[in-house]
C-alpha positions as CSV (number, residue, x, y, z in Angstrom):
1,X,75.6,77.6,72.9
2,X,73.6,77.4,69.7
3,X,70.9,80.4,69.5
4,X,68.1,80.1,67.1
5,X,65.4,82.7,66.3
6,X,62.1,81.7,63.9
7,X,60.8,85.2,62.5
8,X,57.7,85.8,60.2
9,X,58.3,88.5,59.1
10,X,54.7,89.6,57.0
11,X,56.7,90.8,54.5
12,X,60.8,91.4,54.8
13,X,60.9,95.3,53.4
14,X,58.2,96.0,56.1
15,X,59.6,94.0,58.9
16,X,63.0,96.4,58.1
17,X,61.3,99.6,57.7
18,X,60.4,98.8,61.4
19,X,63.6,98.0,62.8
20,X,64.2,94.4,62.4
21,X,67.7,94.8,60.7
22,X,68.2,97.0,63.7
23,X,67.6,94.6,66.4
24,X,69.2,91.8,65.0
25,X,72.9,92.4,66.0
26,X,71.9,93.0,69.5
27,X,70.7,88.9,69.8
28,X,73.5,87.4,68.8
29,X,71.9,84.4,67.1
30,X,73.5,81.9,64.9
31,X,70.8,81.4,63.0
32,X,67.7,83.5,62.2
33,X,64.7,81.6,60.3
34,X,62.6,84.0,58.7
35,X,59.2,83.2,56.8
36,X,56.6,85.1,55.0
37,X,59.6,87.2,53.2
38,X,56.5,88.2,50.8
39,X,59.7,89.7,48.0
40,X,61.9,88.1,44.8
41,X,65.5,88.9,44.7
42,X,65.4,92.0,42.7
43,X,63.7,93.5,45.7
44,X,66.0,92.9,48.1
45,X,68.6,95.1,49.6
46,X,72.3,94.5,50.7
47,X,71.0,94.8,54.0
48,X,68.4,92.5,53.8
49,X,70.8,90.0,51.8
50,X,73.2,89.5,54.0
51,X,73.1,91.5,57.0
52,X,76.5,92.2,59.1
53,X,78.2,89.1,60.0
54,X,75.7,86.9,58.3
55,X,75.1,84.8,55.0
56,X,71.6,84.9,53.8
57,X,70.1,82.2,51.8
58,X,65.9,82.5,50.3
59,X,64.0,80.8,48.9
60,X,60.8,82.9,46.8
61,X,57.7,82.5,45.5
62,X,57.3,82.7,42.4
63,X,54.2,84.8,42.8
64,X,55.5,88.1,43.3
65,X,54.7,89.9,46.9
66,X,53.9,86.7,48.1
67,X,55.1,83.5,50.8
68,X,59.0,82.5,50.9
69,X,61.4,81.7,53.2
70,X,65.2,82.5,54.4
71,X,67.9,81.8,56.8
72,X,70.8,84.5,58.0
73,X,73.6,81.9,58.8
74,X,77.2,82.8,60.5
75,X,78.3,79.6,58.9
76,X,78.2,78.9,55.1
77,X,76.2,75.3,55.3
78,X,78.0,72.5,53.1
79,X,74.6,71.7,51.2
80,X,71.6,74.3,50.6
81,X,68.1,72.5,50.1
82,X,65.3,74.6,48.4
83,X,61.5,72.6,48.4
84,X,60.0,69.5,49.1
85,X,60.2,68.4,45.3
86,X,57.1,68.8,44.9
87,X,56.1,71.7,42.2
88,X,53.1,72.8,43.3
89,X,54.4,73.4,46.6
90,X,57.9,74.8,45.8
91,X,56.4,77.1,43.7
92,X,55.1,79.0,47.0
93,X,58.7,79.1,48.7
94,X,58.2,77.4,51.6
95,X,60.7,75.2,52.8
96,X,64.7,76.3,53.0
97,X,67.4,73.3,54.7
98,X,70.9,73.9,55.6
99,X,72.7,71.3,56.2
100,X,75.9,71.3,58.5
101,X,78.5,68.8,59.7
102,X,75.6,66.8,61.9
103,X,72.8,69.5,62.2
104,X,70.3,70.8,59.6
105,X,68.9,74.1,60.2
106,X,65.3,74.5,57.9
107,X,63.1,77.5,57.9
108,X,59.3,76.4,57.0
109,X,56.2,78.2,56.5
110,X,53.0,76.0,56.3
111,X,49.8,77.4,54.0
112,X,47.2,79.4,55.8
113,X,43.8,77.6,55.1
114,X,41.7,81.0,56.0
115,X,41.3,82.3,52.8
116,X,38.9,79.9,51.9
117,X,38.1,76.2,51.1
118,X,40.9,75.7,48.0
119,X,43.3,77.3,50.3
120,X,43.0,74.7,53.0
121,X,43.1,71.8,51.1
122,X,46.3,73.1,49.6
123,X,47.0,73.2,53.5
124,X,46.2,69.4,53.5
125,X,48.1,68.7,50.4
126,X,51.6,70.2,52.1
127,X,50.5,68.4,55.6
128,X,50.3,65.1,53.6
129,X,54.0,65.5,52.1
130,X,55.7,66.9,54.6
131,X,54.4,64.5,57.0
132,X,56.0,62.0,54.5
133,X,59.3,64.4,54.8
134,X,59.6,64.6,58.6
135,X,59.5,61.0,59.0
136,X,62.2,60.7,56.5
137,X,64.1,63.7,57.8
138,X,63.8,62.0,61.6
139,X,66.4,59.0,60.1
140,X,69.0,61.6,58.6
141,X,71.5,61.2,61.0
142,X,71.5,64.8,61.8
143,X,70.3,66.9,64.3
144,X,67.5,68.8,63.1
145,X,65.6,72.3,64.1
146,X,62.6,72.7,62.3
147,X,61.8,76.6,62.7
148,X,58.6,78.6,61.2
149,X,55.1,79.3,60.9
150,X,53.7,75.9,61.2
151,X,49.9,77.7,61.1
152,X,48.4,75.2,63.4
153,X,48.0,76.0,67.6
154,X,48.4,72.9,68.8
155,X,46.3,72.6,71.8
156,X,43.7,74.6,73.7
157,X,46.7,76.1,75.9
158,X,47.9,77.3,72.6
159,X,45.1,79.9,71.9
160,X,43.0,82.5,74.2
161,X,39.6,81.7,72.5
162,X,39.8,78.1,71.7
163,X,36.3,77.2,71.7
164,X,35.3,79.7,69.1
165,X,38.2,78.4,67.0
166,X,37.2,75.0,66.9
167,X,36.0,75.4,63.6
168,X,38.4,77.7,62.3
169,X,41.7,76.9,59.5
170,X,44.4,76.3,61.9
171,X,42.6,74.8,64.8
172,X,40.6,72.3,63.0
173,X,41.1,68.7,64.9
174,X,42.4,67.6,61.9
175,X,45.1,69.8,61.9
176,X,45.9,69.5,65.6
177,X,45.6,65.4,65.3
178,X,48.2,65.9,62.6
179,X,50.8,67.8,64.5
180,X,50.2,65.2,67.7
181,X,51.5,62.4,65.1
182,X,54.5,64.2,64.3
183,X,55.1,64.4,68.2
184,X,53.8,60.9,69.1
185,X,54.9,58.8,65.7
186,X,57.5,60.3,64.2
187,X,59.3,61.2,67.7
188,X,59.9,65.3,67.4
189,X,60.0,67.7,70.3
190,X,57.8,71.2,70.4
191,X,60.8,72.4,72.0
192,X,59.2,75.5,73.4
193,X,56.8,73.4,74.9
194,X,59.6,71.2,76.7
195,X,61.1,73.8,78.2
196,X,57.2,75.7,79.4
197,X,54.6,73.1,79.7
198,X,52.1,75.1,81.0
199,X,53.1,78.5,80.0
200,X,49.8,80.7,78.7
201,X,49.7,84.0,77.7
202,X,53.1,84.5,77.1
203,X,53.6,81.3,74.4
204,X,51.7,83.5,71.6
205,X,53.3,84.6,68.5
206,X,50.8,85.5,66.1
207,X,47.8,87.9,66.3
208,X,45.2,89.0,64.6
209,X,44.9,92.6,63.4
210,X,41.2,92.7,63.6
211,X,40.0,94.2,66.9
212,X,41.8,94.8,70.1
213,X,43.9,91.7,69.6
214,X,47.1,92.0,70.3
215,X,46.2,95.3,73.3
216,X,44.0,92.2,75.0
217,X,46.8,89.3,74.2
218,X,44.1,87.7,71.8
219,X,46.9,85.3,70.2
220,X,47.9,82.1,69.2
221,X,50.8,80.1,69.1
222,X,51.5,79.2,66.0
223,X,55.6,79.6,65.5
224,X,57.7,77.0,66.6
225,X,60.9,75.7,66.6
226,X,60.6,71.2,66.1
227,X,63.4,69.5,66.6
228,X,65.1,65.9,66.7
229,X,64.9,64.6,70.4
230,X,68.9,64.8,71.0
231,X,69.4,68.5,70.5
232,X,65.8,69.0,71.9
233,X,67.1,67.7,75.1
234,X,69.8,70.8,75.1
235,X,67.6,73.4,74.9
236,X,67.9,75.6,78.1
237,X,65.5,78.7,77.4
238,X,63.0,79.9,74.7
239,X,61.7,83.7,74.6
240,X,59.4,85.6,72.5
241,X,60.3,89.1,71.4
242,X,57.0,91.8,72.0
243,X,59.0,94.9,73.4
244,X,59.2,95.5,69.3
245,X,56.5,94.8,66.4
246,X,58.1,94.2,63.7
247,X,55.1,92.0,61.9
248,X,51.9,90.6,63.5
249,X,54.5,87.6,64.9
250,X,56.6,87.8,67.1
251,X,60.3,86.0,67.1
252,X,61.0,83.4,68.8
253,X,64.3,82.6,70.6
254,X,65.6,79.6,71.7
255,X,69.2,78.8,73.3
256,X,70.8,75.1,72.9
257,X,73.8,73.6,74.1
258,X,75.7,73.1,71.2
259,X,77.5,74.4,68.5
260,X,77.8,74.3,64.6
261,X,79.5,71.0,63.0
């Protein structure tokens, strides 16, 4: 078996200073994706580095306090890919690949487009590329999970208040059409979604802090774990963490029937 959790954590030394580091041993995963690390290396403790029985790899931000992304591995990978190659982008610390005898493990964290009009089309920029990079990444030869904050809810199932969202950065229908192509053309598998079609409530990860959001289960489902249609197929459950908050995500677990190359 192959467990895999995706974790934004809204910042890595808060996410610890409520327990994450704690909880972690306890799931046994192989891999833990985490996004939103929101620290540089000289912030980073021991603990958070490499936590017991695990190799961490990160990739920062350069703006400090802000984005990046890491993976706690039990295997040292043979290859460690940092970015997109594309400056702009990697600048933000958003896309982190380890690559394995026949499986790649990435954690990715799309841009928000809420702050405002320059943020989303910085949001459309990435979506443009790394449309161009999944379709690439779907030839590898590899398995592939794609874990992270992908920042879009895919469908009206995907959100409690969907039709006051319709307007709204990460339910736009230009977002939404997006993800459908990487489903429909390019051939990858919302694994979550395979394994619960019609699962509600329960799918959210993310929500708000405005309001009685998260009391009322005002969410979204915006964390995923995307993967190539042959491991997809192995996937035997997915659960989402809410007993703790570490962040205003949740983690996400899935368990496939494999193992490490």
């Amino acid at each position: 078996m192959l467990r895999v959790i995706s974790a934004n954590l809204n910042g890595i030394r808060s996410a610890v200073n409520k327990g994450f580091l704690d909880w972690l041993p306890a799931q046994e995963a192989d891999f833990v994706c985490l996004q939103e690390l929101k620290a540089q290396a000289d912030n980073m403790t021991a603990g958070m580095l490499a936590p017991s029985g695990y190799h961490g790899y990160f990739h920062y931000a350069e703006k400090k306090g802000y984005s990046g992304v890491g993976v706690y591995a039990r295997k040292q990978p043979r290859q460690i890919i940092e970015g997109l190659g594309v400056p702009e982008i990697d600048a933000e610390g958003r896309y982190l690949e380890l690559v394995y005898e026949g499986l790649s493990i990435i954690s990715v964290y799309l841009p928000s487009g809420s702050s405002g009009d320059h943020r989303q089309a910085a949001k459309y920029v990435f979506m443009e590329h790394f449309f161009t990079h999944l379709a690439e990444l779907a030839k590898c030869g590899r398995q592939v999970i794609l874990c992270g904050d992908w920042n879009i809810a895919h469908k009206e199932i995907d959100l409690k208040n969907w039709k006051g969202n319709m307007k709204n950065s990460g339910f736009l229908p230009e977002e939404r059409a997006w993800l459908t192509r990487v489903f429909d053309e390019i051939g990858w598998v919302d694994v979550y979604r395979k394994l619960y079609p019609d699962t509600l409530g329960e799918a959210y990860t993310w929500w708000s802090n405005r309001g009685q959001a998260w009391a009322k289960n005002v969410g979204w489902r915006i964390d995923y774990q995307i993967a190539t249609p042959e491991i997809a197929a192995t996937a035997q459950a997915a659960s989402i963490y809410k007993a703790q908050r570490f962040s205003d995500h949740a983690p996400l677990t899935i368990d496939y029937g494999t193992t490490v190359g």
